[in-house]
C-alpha positions in Angstrom: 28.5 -2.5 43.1 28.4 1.3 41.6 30.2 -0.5 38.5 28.1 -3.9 38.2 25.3 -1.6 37.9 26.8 0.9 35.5 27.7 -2.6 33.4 24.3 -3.6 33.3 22.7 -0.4 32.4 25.6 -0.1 29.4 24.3 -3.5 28.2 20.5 -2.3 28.4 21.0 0.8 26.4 23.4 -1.6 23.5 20.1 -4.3 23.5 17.8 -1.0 23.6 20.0 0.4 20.5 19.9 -2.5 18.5 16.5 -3.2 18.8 15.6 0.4 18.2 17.7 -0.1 14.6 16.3 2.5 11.7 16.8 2.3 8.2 18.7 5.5 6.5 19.1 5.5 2.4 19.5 2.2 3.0 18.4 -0.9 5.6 21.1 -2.1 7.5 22.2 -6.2 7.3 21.5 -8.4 10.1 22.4 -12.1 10.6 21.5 -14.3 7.4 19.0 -17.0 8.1 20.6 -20.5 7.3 19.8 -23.7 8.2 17.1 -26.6 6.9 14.3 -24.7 7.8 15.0 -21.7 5.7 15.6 -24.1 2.6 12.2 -25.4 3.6 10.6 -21.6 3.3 12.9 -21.5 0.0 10.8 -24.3 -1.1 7.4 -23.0 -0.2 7.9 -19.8 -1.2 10.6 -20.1 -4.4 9.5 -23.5 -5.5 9.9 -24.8 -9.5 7.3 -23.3 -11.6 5.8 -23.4 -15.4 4.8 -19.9 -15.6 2.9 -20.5 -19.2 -0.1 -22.2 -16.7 0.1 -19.8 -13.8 -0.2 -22.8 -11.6 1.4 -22.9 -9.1 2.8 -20.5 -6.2 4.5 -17.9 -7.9 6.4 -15.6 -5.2 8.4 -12.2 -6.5 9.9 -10.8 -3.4 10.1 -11.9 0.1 11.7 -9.8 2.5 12.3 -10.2 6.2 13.1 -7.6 8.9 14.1 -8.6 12.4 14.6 -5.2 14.8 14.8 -3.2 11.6 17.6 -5.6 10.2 17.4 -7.2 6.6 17.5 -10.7 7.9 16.8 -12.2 4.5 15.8 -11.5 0.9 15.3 -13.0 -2.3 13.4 -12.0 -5.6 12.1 -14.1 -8.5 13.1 -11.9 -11.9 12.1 -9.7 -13.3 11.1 -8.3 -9.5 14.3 -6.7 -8.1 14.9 -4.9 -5.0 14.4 -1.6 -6.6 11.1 -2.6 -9.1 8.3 -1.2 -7.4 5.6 -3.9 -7.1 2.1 -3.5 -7.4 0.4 -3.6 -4.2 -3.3 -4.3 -5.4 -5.8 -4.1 -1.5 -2.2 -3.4 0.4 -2.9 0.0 -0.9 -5.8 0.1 1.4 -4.0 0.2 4.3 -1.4 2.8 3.0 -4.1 5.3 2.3 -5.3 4.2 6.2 -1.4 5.4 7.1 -1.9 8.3 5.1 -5.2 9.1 6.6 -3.4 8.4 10.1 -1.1 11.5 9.3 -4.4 14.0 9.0 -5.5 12.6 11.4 -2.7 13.4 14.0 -2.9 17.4 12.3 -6.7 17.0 13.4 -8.0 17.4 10.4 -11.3 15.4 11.0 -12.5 12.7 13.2 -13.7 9.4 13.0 -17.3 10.4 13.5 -17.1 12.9 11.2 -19.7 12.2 8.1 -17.9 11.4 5.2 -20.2 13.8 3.4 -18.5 16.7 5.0 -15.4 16.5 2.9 -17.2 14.3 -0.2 -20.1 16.0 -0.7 -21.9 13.5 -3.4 -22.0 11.3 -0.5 -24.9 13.1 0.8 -27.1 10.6 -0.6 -25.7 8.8 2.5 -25.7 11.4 5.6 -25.3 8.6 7.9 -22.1 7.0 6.7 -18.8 8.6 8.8 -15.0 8.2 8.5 -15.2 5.1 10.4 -17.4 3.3 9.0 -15.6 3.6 5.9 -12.5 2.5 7.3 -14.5 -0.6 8.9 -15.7 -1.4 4.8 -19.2 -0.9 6.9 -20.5 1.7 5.0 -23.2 -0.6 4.5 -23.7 0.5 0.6 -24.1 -2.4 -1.8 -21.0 -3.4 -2.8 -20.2 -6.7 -4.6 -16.6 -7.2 -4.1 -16.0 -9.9 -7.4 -13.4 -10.4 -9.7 -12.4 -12.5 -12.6 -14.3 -15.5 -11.5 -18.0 -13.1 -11.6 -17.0 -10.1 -13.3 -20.5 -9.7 -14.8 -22.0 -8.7 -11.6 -18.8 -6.7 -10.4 -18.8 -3.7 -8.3 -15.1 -3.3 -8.4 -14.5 -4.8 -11.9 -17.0 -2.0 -13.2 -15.4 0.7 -11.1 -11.6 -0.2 -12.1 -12.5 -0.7 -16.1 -15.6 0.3 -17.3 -18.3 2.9 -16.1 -17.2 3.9 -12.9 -13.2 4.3 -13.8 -13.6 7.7 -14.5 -14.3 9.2 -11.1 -13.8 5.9 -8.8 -15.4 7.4 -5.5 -18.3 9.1 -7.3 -19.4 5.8 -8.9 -18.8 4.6 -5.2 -20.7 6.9 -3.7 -23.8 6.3 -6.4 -24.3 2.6 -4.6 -27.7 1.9 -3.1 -27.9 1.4 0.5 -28.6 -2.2 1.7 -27.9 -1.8 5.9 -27.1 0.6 8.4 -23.8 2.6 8.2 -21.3 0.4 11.1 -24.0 -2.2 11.4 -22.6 -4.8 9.0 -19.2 -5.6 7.3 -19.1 -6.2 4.0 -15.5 -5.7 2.0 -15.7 -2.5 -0.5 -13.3 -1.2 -2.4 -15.6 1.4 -2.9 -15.6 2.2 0.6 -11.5 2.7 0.3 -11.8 5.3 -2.6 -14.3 7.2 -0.9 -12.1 7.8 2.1 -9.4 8.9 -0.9 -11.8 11.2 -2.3 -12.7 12.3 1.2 -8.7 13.7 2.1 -8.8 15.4 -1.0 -12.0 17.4 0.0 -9.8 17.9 3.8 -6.9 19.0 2.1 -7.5 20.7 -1.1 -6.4 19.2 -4.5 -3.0 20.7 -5.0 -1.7 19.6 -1.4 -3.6 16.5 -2.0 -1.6 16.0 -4.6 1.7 15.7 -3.1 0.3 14.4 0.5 1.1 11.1 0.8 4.9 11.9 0.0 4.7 14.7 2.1 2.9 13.4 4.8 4.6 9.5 4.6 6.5 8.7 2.4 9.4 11.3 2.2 9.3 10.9 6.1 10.3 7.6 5.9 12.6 7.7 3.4 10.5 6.4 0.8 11.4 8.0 -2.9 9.9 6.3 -5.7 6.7 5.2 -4.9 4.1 5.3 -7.5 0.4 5.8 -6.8 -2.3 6.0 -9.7 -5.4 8.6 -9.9 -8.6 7.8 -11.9 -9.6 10.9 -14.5 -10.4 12.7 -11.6 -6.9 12.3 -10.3 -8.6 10.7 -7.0 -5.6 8.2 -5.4 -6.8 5.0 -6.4 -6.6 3.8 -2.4 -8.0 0.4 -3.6 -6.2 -0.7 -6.1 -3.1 1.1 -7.4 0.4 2.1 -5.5 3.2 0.3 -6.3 6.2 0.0 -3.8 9.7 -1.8 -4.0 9.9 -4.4 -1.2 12.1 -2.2 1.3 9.6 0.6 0.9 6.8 -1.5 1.7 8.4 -2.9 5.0 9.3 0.9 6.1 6.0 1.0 6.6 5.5 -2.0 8.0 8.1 -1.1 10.8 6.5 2.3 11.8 3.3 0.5 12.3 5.2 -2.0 14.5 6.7 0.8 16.5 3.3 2.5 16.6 3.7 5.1 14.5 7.0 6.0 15.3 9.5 6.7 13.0 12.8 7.7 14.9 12.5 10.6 17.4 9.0 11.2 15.2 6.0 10.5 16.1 4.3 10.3 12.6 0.8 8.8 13.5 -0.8 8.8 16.8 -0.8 5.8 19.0 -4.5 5.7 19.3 -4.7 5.9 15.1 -2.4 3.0 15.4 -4.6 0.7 18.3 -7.7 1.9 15.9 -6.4 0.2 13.1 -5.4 -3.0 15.1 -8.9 -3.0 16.9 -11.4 -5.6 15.8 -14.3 -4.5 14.3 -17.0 -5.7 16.9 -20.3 -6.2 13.9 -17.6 -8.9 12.3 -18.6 -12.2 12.3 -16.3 -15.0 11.9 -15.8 -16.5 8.1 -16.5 -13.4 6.6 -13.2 -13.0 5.1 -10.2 -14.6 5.1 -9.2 -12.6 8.2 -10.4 -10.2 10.8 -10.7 -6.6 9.8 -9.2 -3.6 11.6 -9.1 -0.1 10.4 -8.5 -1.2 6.6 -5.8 -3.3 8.2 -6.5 -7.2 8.5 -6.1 -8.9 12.0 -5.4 -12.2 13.2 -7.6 -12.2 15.9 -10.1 -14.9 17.7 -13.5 -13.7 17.2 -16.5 -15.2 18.8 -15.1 -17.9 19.0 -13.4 -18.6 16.3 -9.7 -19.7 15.9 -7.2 -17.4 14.5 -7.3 -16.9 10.9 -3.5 -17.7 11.0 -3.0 -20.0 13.8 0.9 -20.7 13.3 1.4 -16.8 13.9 1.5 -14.6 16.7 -2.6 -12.9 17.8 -0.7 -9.5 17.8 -0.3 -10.2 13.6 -1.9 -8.1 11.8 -1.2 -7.3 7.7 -2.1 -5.5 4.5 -3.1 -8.1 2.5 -3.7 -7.4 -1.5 -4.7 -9.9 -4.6 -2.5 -12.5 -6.1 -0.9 -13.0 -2.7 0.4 -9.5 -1.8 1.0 -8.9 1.6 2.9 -6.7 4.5 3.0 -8.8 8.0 4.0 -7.1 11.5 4.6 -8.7 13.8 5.3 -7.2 16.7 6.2 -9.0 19.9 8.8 -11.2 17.2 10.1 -8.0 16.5 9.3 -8.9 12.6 8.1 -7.4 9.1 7.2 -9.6 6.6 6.8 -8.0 2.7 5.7 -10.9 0.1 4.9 -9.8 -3.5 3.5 -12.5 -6.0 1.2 -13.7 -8.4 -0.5 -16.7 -7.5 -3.6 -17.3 -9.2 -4.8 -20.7 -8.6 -5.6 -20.7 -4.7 -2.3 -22.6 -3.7 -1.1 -20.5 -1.7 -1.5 -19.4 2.0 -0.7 -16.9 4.3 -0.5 -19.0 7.0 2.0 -21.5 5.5 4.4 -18.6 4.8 4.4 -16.8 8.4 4.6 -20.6 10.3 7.5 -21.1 7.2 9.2 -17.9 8.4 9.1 -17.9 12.3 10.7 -21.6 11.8 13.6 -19.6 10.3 14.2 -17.1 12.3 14.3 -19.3 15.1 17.5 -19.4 17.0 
């Protein structure tokens, strides 16, 4: 009996260890995914393109981790495994990981006014950490692009007036609601919190933080991250990370901000991030917003934005079809870089595409 029970509990702590699988210098190999269904995500994702139109889904990495296991991987040149890719809005919720790291060395709190460490946003006393991080800072922001850049908040922020000093420019935006009252998607409202760590930390440790603080932690050595004049992070817009980077921080999110025997961001950073939040209303965006991480979550009523996944999904999504999916309970992190530019492609076809793999 003594031994039956000794067998059991050795065969627990193997299934523990392997799930509990961390990358070193390196992520370690799993199982290839074979079979028709993965020649059917080949052909979603990796289908026969004329790049001269940019029609077309265009796809330029897609990774897969299964219980931190490279499970499979493919790149489209000239993205390799070691390019690091431009992240566009994913760098939103990097700056939120980074963020979560002062945050866990209490160095402010969610209510705190983001005024107290910005201080040209005392034109808006009102507007705290949170509501940043909920893109509810209720400033009025017009989140255009190509299609309208005329009447562009962010297109005049990136390239012309406000590239300068990003977060000032941000900050200069009229107020059209209540602070936390009202989502409305700002990349303004991401630069702010940027400029906001800076005023926490100082600018020569802000500087080198999010290496410090994330990156170097998890093993991550040559990501790239733009300032404006001002050297402010560009936390809209502008880090660039190879695919294996990206999904190292794909997997401490899945493990809730635990990164080996470290516990790099605090759970309840973590469940902030993945909470809903409650002023959204359904059809706003193309899915459910978090703490500047996107959530695929019923609301009021309304179906998941990516019903072929998981609830417990959530993502950093950024333009042109960037995105980092985690995945939890399926014990899986998704990293897809493209550049898809004509609408054709969809998150949800690519997660139902994958958990069909990966299927035993």
């Amino acid at each position: 009996m003594v031994r039956g029970l000794l067998c059991v509990a050795l065969l627990l702590v193997t299934v523990t260890a392997r799930a509990e699988t961390w990358p070193d210098k390196e992520w370690a190999k799993g199982t290839p995914l074979d079979g028709a269904a993965v020649e059917a995500l080949n052909a979603y994702a990796f289908p026969t393109r004329d790049d001269a139109t940019r029609q077309g889904i265009r796809t330029d990495a897609l990774l897969v981790i299964r219980d931190g296991e490279v499970i499979y991987e493919r790149y489209a040149a000239p993205t390799t495994a070691s390019t690091p890719h431009l992240t566009w809005s994913v760098s939103k919720s990097l700056m939120a990981t980074v963020l979560g790291v002062a945050y866990g060395e209490s160095r402010f709190k969610l209510t705190d006014p983001a005024a107290r460490f910005y201080p040209p946003m005392k034109q808006h006393p009102k507007v705290t950490l949170a509501d940043l991080l909920h893109w509810a800072s209720g400033l009025d922001w017009q989140e255009d692009y190509e299609y309208a850049p005329l009447k562009s908040s962010v297109v005049a922020m990136l390239y012309t007036r406000g590239r300068a000093d990003m977060a000032e420019f941000a900050a200069d935006t009229e107020a059209v609601a209540a602070p936390g009252q009202a989502f409305r998607y700002s990349s303004g409202d991401s630069n702010i919190l940027s400029a906001a760590l800076k005023g926490m930390l100082g600018h020569k440790a802000y500087m080198s933080y999010p290496w410090d603080a994330l990156f170097k932690p998890l093993g991550i050595h040559n990501a790239i991250w733009e300032t404006d004049a001002d050297e402010t992070f560009v936390a809209s817009s502008y880090a660039y990370l190879t695919a294996r980077d990206l999904a190292r921080v794909g997997l401490l999110m899945a493990r809730d901000g635990r990164w080996g025997d470290q516990q790099l961001l605090p759970k309840d950073w973590v469940a902030f991030n993945r909470r809903p939040f409650d002023q959204y209303k359904p059809g706003q965006d193309e899915a459910v917003p978090g703490g500047q991480w996107w959530l695929n979550r019923e609301v009021q009523g309304a179906p998941r934005p990516w019903p072929d996944a998981p609830a417990d999904t959530f993502a950093a999504l950024g333009h042109w079809g960037q995105a980092l999916f985690v995945l939890p309970d399926e014990h899986l992190v998704i990293v897809r870089y493209g550049d898809d530019r004509d609408g054709s492609y969809r998150h949800n076809e690519l997660l139902k595409r994958v958990l069909a793999a990966v299927q035993p």
